[in-house]
C-alpha positions in Angstrom: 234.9 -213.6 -64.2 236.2 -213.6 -60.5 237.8 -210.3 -59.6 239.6 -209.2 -56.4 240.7 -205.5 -55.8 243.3 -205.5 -53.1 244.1 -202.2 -51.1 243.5 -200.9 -47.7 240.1 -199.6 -46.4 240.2 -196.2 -45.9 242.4 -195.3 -48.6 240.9 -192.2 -51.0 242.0 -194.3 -54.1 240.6 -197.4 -53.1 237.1 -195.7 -52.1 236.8 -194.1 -56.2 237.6 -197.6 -57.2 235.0 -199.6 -55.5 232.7 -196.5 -56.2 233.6 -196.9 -59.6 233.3 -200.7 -59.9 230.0 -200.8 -57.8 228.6 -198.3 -60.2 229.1 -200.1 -63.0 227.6 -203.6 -61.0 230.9 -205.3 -60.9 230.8 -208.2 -58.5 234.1 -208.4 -56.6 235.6 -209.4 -53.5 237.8 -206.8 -51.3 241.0 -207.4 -49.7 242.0 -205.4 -47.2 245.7 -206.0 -47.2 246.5 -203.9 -44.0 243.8 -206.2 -41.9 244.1 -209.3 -43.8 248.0 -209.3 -44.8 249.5 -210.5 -48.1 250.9 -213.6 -49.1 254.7 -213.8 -50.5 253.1 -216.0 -52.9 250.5 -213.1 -54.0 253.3 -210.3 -54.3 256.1 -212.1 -55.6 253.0 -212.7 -59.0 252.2 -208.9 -58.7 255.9 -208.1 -58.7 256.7 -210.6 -61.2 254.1 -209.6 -63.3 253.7 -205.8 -62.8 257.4 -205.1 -61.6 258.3 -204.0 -58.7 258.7 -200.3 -59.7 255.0 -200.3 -60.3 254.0 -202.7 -57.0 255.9 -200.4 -54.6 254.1 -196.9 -53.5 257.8 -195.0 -53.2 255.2 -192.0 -52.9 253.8 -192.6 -49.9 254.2 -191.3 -46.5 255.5 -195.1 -45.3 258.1 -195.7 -47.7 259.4 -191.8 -47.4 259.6 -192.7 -43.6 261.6 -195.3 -43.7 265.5 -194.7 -43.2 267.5 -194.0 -46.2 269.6 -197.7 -46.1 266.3 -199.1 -46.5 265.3 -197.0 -49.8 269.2 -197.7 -51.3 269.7 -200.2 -53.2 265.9 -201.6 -54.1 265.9 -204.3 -56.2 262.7 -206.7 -56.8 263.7 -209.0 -53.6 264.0 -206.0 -51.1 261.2 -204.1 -52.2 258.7 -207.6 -51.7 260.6 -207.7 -47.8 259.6 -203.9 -47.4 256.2 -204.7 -48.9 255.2 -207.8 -46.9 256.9 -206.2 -43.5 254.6 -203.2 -43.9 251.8 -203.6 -46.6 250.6 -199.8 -46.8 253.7 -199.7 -49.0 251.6 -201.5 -51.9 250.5 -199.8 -54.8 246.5 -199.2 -54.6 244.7 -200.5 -55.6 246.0 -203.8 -57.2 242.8 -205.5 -59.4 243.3 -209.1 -60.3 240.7 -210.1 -62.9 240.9 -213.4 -63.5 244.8 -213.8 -63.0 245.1 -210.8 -65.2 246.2 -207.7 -63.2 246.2 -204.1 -62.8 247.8 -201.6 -60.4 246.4 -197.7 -59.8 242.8 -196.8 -60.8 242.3 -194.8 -63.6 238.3 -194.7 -64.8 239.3 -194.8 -68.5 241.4 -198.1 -68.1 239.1 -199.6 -65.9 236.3 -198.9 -68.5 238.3 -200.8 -71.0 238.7 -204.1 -68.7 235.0 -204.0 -67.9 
């Protein structure tokens, strides 16, 4: 099974998730989307896939900053602009297993993929 977590570094999430996965000896590669960017490609799957409700952090401290024209309207094709223009706006962390993905960490789900 390959498997790719995708977040940012120093996020608190991100850390109990790799905590979590290294605990249980889960191999997996890290992407670093705020050193490494994201591909259109990569997000317009997650968005497809998860929708972009879930994909988009509207909780965070970047999205609230933004001005309000940019949070009217949101639909799946602005959200992936605001997402690739500044990728701290992506849900963390996204796990791809396989093609099969996940958004969040939550021990109990993650206990049922591995």
């Amino acid at each position: 099974m390959t498997v790719t977590i995708y977040g940012i570094k120093n996020c608190d999430t991100m850390k109990k998730a790799r905590t979590w996965l290294d605990a249980k000896g889960v191999t997996y590669r890290f992407h670093d989307y705020k050193a490494e960017g994201i591909d259109a490609e990569s997000l317009k799957r997650w968005v497809d896939t998860l929708g972009w409700e879930t994909v988009l952090n509207r909780s965070g401290t970047t999205f609230r900053a933004l001005p309000d024209a940019d949070k009217q309207d949101l639909d799946a094709g602005k959200a992936v602009a605001l997402m690739l223009a500044q990728p701290s706006m992506i849900k963390r962390p996204i796990l791809d297993r396989d093609g099969a993905l996940t958004a969040g960490f939550k021990p109990e789900i993650y206990e049922t993929l591995f």
